[in-house]
Predicted model as a PDB file, atoms N, CA, C, CB and O in Angstrom, pLDDT in the B-factor column:
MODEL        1                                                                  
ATOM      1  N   UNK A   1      59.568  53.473 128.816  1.00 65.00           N  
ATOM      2  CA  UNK A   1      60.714  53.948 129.553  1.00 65.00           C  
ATOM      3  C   UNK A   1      60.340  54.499 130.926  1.00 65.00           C  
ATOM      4  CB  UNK A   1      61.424  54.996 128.758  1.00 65.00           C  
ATOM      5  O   UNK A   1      61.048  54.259 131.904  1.00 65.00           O  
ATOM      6  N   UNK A   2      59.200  55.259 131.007  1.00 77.00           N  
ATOM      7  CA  UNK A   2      58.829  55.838 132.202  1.00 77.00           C  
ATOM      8  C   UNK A   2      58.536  54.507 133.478  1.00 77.00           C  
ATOM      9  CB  UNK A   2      57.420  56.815 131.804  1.00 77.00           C  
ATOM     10  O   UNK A   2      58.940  54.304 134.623  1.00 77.00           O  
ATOM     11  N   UNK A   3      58.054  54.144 132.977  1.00 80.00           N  
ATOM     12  CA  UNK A   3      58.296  52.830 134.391  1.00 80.00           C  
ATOM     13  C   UNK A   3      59.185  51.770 135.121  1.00 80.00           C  
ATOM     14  CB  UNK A   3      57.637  52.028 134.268  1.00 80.00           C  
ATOM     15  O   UNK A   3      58.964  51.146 136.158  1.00 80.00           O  
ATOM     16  N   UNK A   4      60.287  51.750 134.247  1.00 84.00           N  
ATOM     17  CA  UNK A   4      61.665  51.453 134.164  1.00 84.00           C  
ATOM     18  C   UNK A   4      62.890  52.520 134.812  1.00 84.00           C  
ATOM     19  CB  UNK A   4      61.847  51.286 132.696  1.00 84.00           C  
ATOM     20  O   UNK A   4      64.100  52.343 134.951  1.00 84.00           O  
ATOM     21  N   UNK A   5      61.955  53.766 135.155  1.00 91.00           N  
ATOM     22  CA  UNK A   5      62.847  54.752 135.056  1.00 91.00           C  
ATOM     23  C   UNK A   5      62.748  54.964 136.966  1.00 91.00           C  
ATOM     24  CB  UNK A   5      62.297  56.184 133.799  1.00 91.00           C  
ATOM     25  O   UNK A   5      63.409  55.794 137.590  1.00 91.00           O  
ATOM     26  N   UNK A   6      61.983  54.204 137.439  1.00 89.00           N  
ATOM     27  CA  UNK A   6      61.860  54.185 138.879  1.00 89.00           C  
ATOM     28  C   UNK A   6      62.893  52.993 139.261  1.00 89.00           C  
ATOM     29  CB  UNK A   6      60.235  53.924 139.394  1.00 89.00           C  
ATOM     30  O   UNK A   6      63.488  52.890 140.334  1.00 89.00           O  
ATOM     31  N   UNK A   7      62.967  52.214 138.273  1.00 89.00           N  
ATOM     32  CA  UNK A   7      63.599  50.871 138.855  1.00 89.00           C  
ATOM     33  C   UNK A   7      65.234  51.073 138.714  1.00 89.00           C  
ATOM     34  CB  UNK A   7      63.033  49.392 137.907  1.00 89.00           C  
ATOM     35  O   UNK A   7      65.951  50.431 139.482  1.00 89.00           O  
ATOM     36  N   UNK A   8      65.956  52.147 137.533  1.00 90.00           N  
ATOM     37  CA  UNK A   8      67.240  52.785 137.491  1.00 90.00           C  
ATOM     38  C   UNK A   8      67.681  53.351 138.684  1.00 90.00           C  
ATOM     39  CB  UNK A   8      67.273  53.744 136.561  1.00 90.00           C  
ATOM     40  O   UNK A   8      68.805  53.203 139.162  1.00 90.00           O  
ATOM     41  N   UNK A   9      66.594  54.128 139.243  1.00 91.00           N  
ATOM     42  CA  UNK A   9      66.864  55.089 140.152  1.00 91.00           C  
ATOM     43  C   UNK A   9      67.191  53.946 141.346  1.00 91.00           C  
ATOM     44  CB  UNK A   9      65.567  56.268 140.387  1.00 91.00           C  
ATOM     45  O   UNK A   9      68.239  53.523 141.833  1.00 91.00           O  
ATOM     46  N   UNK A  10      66.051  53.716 141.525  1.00 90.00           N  
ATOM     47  CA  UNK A  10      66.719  52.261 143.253  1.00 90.00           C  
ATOM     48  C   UNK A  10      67.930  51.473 142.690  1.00 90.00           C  
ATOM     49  CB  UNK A  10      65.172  50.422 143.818  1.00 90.00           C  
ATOM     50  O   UNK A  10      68.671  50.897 143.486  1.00 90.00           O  
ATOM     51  N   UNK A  11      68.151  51.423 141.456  1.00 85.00           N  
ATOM     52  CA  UNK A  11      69.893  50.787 141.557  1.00 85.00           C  
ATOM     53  C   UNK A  11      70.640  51.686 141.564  1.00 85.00           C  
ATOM     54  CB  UNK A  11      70.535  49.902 140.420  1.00 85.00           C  
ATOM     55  O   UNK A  11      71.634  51.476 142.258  1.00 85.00           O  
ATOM     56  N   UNK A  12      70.608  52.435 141.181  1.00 88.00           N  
ATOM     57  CA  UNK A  12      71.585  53.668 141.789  1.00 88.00           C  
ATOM     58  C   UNK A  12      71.843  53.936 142.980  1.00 88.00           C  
ATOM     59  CB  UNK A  12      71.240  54.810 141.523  1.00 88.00           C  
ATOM     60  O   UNK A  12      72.947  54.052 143.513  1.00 88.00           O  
ATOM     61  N   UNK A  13      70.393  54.081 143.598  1.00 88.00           N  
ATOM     62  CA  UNK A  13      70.940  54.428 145.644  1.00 88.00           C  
ATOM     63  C   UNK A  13      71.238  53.035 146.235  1.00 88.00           C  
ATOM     64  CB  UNK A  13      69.310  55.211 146.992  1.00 88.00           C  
ATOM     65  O   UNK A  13      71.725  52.822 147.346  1.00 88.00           O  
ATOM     66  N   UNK A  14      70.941  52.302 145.499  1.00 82.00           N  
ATOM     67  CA  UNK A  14      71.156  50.889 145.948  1.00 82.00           C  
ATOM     68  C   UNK A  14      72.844  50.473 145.911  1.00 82.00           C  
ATOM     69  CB  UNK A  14      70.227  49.866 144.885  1.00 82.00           C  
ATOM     70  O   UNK A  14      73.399  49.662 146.652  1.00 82.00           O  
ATOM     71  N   UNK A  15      73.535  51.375 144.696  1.00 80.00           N  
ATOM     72  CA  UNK A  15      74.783  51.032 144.064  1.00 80.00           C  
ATOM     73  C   UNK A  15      75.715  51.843 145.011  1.00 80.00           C  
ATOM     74  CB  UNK A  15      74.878  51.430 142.416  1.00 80.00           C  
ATOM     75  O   UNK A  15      76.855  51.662 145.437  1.00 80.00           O  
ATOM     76  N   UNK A  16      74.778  52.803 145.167  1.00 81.00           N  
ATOM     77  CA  UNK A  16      75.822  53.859 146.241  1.00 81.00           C  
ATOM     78  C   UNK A  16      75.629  53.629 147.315  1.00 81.00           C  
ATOM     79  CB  UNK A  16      75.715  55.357 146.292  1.00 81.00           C  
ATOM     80  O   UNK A  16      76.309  54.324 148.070  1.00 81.00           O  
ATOM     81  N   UNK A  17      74.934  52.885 147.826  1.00 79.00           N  
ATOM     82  CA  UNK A  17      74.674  52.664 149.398  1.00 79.00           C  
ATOM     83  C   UNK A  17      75.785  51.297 149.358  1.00 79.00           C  
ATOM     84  CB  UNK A  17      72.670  52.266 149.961  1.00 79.00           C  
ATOM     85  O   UNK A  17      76.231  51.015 150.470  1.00 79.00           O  
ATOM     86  N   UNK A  18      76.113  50.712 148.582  1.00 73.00           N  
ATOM     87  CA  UNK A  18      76.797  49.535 148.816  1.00 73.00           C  
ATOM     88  C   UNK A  18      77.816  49.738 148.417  1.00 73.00           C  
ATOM     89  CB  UNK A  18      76.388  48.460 148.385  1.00 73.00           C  
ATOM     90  O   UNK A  18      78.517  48.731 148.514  1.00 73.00           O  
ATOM     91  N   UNK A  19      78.392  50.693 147.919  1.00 74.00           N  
ATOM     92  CA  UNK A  19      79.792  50.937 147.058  1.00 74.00           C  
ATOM     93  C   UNK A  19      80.053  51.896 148.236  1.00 74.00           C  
ATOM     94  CB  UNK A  19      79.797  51.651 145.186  1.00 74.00           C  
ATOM     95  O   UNK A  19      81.253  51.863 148.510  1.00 74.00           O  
ATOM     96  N   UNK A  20      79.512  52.558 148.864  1.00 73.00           N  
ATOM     97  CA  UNK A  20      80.196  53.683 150.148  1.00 73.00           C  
ATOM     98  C   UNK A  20      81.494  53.249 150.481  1.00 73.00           C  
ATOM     99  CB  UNK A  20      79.339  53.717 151.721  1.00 73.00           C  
ATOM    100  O   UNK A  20      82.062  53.844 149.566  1.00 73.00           O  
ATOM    101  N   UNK A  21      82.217  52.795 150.954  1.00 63.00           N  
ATOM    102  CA  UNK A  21      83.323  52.365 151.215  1.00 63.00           C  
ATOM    103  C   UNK A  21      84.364  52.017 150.013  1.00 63.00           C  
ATOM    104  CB  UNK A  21      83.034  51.376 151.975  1.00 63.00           C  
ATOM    105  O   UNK A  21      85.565  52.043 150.282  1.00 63.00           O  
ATOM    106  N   UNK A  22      83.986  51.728 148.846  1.00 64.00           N  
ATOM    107  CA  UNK A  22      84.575  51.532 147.735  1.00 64.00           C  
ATOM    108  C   UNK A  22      85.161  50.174 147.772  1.00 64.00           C  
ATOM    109  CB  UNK A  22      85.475  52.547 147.483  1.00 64.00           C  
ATOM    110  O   UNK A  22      85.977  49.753 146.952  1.00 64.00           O  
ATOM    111  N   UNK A  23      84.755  49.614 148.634  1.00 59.00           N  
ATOM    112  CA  UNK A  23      84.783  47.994 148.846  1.00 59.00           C  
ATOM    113  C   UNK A  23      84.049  47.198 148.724  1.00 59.00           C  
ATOM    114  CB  UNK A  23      84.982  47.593 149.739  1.00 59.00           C  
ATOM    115  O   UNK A  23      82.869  47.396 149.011  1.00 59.00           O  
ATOM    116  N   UNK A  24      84.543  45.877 148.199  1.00 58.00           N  
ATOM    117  CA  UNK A  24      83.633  44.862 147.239  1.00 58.00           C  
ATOM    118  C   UNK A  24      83.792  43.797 148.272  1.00 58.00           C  
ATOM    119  CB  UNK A  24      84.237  44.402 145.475  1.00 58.00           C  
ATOM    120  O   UNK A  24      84.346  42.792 147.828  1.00 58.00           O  
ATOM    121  N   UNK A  25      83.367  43.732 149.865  1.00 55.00           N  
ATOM    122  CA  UNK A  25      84.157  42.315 150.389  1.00 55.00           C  
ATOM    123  C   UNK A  25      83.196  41.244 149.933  1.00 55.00           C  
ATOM    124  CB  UNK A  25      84.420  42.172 152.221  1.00 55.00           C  
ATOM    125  O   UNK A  25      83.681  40.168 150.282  1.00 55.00           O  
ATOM    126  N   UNK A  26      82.076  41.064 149.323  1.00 57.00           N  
ATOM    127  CA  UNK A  26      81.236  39.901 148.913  1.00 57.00           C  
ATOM    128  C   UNK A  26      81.494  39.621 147.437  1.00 57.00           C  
ATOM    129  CB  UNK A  26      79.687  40.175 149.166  1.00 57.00           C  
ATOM    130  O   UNK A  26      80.959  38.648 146.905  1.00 57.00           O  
ATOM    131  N   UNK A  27      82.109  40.250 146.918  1.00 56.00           N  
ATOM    132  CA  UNK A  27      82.685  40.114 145.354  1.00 56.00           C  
ATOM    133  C   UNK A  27      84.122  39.179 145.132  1.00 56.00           C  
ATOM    134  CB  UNK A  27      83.071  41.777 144.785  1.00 56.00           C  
ATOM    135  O   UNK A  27      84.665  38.776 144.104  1.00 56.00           O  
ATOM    136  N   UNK A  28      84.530  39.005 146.821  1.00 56.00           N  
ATOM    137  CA  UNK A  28      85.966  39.024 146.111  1.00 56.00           C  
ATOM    138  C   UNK A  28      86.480  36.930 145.391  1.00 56.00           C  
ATOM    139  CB  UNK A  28      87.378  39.776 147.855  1.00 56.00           C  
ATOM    140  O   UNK A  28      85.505  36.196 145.229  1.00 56.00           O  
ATOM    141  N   UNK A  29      87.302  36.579 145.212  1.00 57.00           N  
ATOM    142  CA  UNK A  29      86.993  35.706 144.931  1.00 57.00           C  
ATOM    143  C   UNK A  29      86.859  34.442 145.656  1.00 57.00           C  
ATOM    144  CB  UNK A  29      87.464  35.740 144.220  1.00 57.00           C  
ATOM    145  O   UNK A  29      86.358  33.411 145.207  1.00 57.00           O  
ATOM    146  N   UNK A  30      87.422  34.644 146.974  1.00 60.00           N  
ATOM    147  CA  UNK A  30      87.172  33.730 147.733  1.00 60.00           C  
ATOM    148  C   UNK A  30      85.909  33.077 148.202  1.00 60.00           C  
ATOM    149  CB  UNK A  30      87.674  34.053 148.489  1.00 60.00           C  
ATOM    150  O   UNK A  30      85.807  32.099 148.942  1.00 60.00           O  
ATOM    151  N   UNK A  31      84.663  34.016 147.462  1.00 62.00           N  
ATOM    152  CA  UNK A  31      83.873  34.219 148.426  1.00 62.00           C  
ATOM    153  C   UNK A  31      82.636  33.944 147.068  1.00 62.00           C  
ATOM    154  CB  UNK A  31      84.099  35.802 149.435  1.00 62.00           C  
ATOM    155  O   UNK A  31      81.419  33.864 147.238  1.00 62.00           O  
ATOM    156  N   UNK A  32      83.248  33.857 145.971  1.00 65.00           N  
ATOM    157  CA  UNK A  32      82.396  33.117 144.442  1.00 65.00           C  
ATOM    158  C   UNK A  32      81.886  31.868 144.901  1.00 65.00           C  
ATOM    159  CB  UNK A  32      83.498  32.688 142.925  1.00 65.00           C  
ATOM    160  O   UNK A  32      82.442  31.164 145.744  1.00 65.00           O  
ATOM    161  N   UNK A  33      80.853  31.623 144.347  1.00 74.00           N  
ATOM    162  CA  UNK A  33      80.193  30.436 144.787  1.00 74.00           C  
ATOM    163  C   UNK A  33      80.099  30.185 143.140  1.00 74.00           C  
ATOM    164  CB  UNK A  33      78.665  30.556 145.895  1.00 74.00           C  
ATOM    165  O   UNK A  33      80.611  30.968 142.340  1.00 74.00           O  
ATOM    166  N   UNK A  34      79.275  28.821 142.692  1.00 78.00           N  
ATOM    167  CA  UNK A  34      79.398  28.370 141.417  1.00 78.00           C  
ATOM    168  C   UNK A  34      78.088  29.418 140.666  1.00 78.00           C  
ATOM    169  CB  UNK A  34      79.200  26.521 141.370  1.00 78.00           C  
ATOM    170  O   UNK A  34      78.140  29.941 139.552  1.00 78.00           O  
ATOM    171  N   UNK A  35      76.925  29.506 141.705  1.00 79.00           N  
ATOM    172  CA  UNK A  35      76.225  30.135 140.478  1.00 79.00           C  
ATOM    173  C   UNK A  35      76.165  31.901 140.658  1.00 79.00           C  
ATOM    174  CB  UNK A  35      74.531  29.421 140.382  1.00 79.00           C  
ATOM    175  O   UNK A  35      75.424  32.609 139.976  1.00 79.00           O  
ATOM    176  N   UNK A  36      77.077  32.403 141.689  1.00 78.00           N  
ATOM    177  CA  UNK A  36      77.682  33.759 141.626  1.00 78.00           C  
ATOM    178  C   UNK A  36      78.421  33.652 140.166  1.00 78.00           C  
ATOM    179  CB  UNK A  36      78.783  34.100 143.001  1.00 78.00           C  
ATOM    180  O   UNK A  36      78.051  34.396 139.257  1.00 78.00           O  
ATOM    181  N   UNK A  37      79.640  32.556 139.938  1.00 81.00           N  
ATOM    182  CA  UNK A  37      80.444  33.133 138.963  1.00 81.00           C  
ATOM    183  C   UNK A  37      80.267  32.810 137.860  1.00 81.00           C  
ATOM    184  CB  UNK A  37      81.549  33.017 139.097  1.00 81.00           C  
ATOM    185  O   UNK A  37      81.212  32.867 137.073  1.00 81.00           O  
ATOM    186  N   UNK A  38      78.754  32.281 137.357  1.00 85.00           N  
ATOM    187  CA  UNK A  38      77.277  31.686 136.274  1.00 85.00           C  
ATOM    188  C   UNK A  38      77.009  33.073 136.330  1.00 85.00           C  
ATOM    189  CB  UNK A  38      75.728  30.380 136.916  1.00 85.00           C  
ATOM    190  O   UNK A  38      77.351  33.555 135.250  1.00 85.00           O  
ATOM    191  N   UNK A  39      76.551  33.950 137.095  1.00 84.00           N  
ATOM    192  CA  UNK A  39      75.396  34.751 136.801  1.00 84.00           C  
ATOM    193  C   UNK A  39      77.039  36.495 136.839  1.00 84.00           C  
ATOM    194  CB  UNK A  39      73.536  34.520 138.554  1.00 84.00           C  
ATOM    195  O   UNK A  39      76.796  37.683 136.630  1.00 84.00           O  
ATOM    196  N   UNK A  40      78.062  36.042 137.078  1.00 84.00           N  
ATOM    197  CA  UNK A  40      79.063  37.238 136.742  1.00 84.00           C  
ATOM    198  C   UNK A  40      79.220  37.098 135.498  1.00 84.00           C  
ATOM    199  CB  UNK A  40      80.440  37.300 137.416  1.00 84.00           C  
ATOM    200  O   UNK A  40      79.030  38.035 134.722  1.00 84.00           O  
ATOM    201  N   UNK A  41      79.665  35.675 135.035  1.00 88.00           N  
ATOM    202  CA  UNK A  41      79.923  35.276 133.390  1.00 88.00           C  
ATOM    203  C   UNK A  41      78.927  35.980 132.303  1.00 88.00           C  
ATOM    204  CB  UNK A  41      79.680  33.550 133.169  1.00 88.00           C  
ATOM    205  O   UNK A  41      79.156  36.467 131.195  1.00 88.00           O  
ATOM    206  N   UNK A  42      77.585  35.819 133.160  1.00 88.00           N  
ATOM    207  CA  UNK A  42      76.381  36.151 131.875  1.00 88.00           C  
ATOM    208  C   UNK A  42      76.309  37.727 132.285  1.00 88.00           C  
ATOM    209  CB  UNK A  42      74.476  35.146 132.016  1.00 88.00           C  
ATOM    210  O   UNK A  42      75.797  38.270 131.306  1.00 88.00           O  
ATOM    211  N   UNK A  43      76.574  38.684 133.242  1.00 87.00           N  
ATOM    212  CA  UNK A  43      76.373  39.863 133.609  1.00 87.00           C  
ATOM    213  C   UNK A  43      77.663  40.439 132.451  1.00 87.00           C  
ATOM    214  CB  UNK A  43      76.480  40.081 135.396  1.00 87.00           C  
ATOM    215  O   UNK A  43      77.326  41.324 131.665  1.00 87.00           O  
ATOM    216  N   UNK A  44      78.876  39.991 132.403  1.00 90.00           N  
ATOM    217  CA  UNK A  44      80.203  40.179 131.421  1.00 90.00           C  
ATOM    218  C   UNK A  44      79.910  40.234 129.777  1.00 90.00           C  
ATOM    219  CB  UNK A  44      81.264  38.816 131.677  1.00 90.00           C  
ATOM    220  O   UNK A  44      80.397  40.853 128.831  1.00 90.00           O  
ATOM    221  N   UNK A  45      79.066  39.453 129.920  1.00 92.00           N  
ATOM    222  CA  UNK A  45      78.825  38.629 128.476  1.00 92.00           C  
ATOM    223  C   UNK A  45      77.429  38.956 127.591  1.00 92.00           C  
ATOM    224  CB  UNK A  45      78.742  36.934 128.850  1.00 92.00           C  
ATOM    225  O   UNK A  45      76.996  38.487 126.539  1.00 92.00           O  
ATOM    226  N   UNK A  46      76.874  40.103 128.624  1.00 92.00           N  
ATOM    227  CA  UNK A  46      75.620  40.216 128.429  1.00 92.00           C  
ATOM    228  C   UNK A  46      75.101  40.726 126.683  1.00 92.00           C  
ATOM    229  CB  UNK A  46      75.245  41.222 129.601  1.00 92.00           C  
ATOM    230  O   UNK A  46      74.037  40.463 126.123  1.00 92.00           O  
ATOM    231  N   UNK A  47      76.210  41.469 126.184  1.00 93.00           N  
ATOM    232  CA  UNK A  47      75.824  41.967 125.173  1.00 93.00           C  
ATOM    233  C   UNK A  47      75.500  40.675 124.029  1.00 93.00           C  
ATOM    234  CB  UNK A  47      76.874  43.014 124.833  1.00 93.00           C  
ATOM    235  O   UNK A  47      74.441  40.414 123.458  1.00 93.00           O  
ATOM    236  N   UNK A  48      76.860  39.980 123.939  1.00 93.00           N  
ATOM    237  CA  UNK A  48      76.997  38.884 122.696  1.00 93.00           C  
ATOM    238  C   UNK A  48      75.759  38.046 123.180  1.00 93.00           C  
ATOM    239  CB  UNK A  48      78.661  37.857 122.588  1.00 93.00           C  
ATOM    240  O   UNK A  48      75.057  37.745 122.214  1.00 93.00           O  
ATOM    241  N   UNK A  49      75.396  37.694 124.073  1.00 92.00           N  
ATOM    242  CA  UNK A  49      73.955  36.359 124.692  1.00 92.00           C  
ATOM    243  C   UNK A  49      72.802  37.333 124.007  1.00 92.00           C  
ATOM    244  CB  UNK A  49      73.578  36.066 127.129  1.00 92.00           C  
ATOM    245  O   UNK A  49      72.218  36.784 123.072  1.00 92.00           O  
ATOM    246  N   UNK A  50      72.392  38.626 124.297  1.00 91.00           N  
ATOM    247  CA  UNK A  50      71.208  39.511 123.955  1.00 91.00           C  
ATOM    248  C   UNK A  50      71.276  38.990 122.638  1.00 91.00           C  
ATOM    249  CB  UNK A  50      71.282  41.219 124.149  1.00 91.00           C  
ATOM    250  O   UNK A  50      70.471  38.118 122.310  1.00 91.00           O  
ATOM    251  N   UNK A  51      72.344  39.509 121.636  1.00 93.00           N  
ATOM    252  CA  UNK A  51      72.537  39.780 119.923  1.00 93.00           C  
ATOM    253  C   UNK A  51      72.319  38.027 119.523  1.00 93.00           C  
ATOM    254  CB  UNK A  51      74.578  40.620 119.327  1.00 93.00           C  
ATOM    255  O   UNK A  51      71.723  37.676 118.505  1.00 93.00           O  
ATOM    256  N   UNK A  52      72.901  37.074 120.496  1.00 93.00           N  
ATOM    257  CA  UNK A  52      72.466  36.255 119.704  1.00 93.00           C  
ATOM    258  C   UNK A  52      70.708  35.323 119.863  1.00 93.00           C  
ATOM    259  CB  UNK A  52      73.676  35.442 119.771  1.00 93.00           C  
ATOM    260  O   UNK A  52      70.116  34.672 119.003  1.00 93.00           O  
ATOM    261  N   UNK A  53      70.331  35.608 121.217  1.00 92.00           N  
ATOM    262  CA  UNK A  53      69.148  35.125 121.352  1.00 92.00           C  
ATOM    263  C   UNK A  53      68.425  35.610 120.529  1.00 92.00           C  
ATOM    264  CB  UNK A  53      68.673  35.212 122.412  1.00 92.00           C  
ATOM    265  O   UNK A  53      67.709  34.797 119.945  1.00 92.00           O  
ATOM    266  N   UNK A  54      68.289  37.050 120.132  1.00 93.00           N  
ATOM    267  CA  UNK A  54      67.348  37.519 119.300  1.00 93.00           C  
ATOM    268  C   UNK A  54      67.100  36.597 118.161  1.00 93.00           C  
ATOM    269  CB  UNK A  54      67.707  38.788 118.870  1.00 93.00           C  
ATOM    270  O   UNK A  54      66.155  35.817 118.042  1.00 93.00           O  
ATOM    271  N   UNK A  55      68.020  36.785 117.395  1.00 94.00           N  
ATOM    272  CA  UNK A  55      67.466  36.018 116.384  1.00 94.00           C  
ATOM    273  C   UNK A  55      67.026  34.643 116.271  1.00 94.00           C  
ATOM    274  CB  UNK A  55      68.148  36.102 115.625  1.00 94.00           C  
ATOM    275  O   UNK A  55      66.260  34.189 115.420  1.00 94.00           O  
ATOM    276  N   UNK A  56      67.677  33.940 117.362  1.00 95.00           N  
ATOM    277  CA  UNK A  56      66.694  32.491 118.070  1.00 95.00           C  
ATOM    278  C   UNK A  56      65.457  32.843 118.182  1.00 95.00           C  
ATOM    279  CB  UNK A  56      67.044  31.924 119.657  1.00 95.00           C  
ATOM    280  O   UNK A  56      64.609  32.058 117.758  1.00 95.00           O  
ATOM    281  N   UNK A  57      65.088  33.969 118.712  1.00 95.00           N  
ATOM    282  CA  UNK A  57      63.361  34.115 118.980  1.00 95.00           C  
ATOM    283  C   UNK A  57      63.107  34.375 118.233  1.00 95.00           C  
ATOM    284  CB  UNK A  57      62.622  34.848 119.777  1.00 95.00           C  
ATOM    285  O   UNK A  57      62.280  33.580 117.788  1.00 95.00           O  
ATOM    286  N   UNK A  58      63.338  35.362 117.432  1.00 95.00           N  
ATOM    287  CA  UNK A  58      62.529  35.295 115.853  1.00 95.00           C  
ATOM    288  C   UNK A  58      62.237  34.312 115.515  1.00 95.00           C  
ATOM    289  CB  UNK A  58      63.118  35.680 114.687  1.00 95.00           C  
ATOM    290  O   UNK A  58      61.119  33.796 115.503  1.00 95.00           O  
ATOM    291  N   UNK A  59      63.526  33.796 115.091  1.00 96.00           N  
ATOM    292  CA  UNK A  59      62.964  32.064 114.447  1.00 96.00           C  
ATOM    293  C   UNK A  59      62.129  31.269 115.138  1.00 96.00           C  
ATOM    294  CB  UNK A  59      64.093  30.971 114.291  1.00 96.00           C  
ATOM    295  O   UNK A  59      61.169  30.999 114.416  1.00 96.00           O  
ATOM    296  N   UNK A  60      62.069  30.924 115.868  1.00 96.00           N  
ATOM    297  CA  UNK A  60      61.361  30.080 116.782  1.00 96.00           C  
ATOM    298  C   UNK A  60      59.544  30.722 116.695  1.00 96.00           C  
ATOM    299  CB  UNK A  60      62.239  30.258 118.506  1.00 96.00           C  
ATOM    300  O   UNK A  60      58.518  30.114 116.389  1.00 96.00           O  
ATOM    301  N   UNK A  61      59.738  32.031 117.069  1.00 96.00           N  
ATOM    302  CA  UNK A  61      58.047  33.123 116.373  1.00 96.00           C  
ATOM    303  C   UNK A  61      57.612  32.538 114.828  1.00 96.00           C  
ATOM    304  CB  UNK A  61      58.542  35.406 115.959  1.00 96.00           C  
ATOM    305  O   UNK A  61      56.556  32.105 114.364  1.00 96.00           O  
ATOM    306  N   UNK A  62      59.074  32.766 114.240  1.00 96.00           N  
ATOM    307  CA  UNK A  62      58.169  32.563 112.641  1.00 96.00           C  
ATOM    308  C   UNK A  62      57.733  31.129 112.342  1.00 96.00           C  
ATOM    309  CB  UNK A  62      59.191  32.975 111.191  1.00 96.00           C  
ATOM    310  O   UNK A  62      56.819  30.881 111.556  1.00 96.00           O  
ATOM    311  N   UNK A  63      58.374  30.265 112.953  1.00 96.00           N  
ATOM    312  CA  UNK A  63      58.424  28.695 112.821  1.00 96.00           C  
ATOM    313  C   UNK A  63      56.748  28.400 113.324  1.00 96.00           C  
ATOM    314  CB  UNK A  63      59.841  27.848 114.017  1.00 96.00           C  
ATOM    315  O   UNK A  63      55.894  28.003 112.531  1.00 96.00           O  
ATOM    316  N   UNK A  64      56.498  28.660 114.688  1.00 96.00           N  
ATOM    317  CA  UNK A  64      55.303  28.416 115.338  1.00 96.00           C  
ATOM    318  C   UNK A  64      54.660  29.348 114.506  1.00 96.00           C  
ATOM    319  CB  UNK A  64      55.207  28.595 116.897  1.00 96.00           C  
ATOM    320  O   UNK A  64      53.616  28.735 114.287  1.00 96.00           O  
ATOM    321  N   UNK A  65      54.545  30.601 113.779  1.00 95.00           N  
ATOM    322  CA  UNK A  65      53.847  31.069 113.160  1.00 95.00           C  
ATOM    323  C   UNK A  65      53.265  30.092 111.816  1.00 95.00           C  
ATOM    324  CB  UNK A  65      54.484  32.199 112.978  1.00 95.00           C  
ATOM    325  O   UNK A  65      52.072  29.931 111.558  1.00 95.00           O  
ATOM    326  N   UNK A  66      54.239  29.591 111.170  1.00 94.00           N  
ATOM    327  CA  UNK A  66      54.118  29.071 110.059  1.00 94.00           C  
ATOM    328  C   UNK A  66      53.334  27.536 110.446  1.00 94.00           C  
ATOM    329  CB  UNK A  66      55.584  29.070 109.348  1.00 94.00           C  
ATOM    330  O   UNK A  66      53.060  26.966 109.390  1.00 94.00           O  
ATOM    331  N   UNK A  67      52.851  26.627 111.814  1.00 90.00           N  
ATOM    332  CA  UNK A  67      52.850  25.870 112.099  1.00 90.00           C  
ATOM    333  C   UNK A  67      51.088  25.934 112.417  1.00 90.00           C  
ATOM    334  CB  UNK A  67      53.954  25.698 112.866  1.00 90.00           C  
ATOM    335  O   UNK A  67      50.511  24.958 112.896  1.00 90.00           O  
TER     336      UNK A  67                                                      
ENDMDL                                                                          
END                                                                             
């Protein structure tokens, strides 16, 4: 956790240095490109993709294990 805990902090001043205005003008949708609204989909979605890869990698570990 401790080395991770430098990399929280720069998104934070990073989040507030870009949120100052409380305006999103590179967010908005005119302005989505195809793999902006690829990488918003998987930023949305992030939890269900984590829960299910896991257990893909397991399997895939025990398989090459057993091999």
């Amino acid at each position: 956790l401790v080395p991770w805990f430098g990399v929280s902090l720069i998104g934070v001043a990073l989040g507030r240095w870009l949120y100052e205005n409380r305006t999103e003008p590179y967010l908005t949708k005119r302005t989505h490109t195809r793999t902006m609204s690829a990488f918003i989909y998987l930023g949305r979605h992030s939890l269900p993709i984590y829960l299910l890869h896991q257990p893909i990698l397991i399997a895939l570990i025990l398989a090459a294990n057993r091999l």
